[in-house]
Phi, psi and omega in degrees: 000130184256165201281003158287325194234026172273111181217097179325296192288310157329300214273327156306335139341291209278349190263350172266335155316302176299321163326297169268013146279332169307318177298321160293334188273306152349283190302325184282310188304322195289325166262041180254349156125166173274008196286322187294136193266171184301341198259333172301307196278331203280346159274351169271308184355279190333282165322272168306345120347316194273325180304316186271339182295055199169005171238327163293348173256359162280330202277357195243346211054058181197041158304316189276282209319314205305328181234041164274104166290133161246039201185056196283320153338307169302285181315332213234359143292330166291323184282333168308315164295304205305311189297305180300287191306344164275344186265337177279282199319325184270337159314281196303340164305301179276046169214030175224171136307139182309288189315313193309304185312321165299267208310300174318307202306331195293000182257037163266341174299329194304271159342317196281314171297320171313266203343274176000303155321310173246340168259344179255344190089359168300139177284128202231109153233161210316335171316288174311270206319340157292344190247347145319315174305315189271253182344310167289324181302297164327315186307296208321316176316287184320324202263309196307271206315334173283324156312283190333316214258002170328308228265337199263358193058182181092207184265333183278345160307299174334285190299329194280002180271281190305347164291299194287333175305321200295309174314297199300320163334291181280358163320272230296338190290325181306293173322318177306332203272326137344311191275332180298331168299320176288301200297344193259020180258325181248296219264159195277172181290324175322308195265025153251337171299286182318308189293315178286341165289332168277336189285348173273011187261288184322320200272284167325305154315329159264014127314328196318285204292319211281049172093041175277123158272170185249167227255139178270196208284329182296305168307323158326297187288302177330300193287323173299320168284328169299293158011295180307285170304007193245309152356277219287324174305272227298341161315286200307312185294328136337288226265302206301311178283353176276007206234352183180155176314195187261300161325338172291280155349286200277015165271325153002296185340294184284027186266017155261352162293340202268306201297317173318324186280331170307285183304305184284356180290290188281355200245330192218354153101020205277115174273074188327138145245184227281340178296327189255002151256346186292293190334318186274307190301333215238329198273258205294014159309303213277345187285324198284320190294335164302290213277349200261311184291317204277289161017310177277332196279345175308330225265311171331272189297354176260338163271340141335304137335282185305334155294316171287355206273147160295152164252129199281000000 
């Protein structure tokens, strides 16, 4: 990051913009109904997603580079993880309340420090592994009333599927973001952007025979829009990190949990309960505590370098 283009304050701006663009994309599957199936909305997601990323990469000029790859296998494995959790997240969105669907999604950060761990070989010492624990502990608080309601059938059956769909969901985002880590030592950020909206258009298109139905207008517009607004998020959030660390940046995340509770309050009438703030309150503790250790070891390992570098 160069010191031309470092603006703390710019990047947070921008990292809350995307918050509530997600939150708006969110919001439209949620009222497009639980009728629609998950591999249908991940494909409007997708789909519509690429008009603005393709217009932000025109806009920088550096549309033809994004999509020279040395690692289209590396792309079409992240889009492949990224989709399936998206398509188990956008399931459990329509059988849940919007905040339950944040505050669970919130365990792919969680997830992502195993994985890390165990598939890249990063040193996870008790501090993290102690605040995954605590954290997942949180998820559990959130889920056990959802669990309880298996046994009655019905719709409260129902929301406890879409709770577990949710989970199984932030599984996969976590294995995505592993991968996004590997892709990210050779490819630029453009051509990973660029890459996972199309393998999630291809990838997603082949839900088609199992059953997509068809959309009346509303729904229709609702999906196009999510679509746009899932675009246009994942731009601002591109943008957000050039402008401050990541340490800066990603405590941010959780200011969508506030917004969430707000927006179904008034749009679908949703009410938290007290189970489902301890929970969230304990997930993101343990998440800002997660992100303040990486924070630290950076700050570590980078004086560690400047020590070792010989002095001319």
């Amino acid at each position: 990051m160069s010191a031309d283009t470092y603006n703390p304050v710019r990047g947070i701006v921008l990292k809350l913009t995307s918050v509530a663009f997600f939150l708006v994309m969110q919001t439209c599957i949620k009222a497009a109904g639980p009728d629609v199936p998950a591999g249908e909305i991940t494909f409007f997601r997708s789909a519509f997603a690429i008009l603005p990323i393709i217009l932000y990469l025109a806009w920088l000029r550096s549309l033809t580079r994004a999509f020279h790859t040395s690692n289209l296998f590396g792309h079409f494995k992240r889009g492949f993880l990224g989709i399936l959790s998206m398509m188990c997240g956008f399931y459990g969105l329509t059988l849940l309340p919007l905040p339950e669907f944040i505050a669970i999604g919130y365990a792919s950060p969680l997830m992502s420090v195993v994985f890390a761990a165990v598939m890249l070989g990063e040193t996870v010492r008790v501090y993290r592994w102690s605040a995954v624990v605590v954290g997942m502990m949180g998820v559990v608080i959130i889920l056990w009333p959802k669990m309880t309601l298996l046994q009655n059938g019905g719709l409260e059956a129902s929301e406890s599927i879409g709770a577990l769909a949710v989970l199984f969901g932030a599984v996969l985002g976590g294995l995505a973001m592993v991968q996004v880590r590997q892709l990210v030592v050779t490819e630029r950020t453009p051509t990973i952007v660029l890459y996972f909206s199309l393998t999630g258009t291809l990838i997603s298109a082949f839900s088609m025979p199992f059953g997509w139905e068809w959309l009346d207008m509303r729904q229709a517009v609702l999906l196009i829009s999510a679509g746009i607004a899932g675009g246009i998020a994942q731009i601002l959030l591109t943008e957000s990190y050039r402008h401050a660390e990541v340490s800066t940046i990603a405590p941010f995340e959780y200011s969508s949990i506030l917004l969430g509770i707000g927006v179904s309050y008034v749009l679908f009438g949703d009410v938290p309960t007290l189970t489902m703030l301890i929970g969230t309150s304990i997930v993101v503790c343990a998440g800002i505590f997660i992100i303040f250790r990486e924070h630290q070891l950076g700050l570590q390992r980078k004086a560690a370098r400047k020590a070792s570098t010989p002095s001319g």
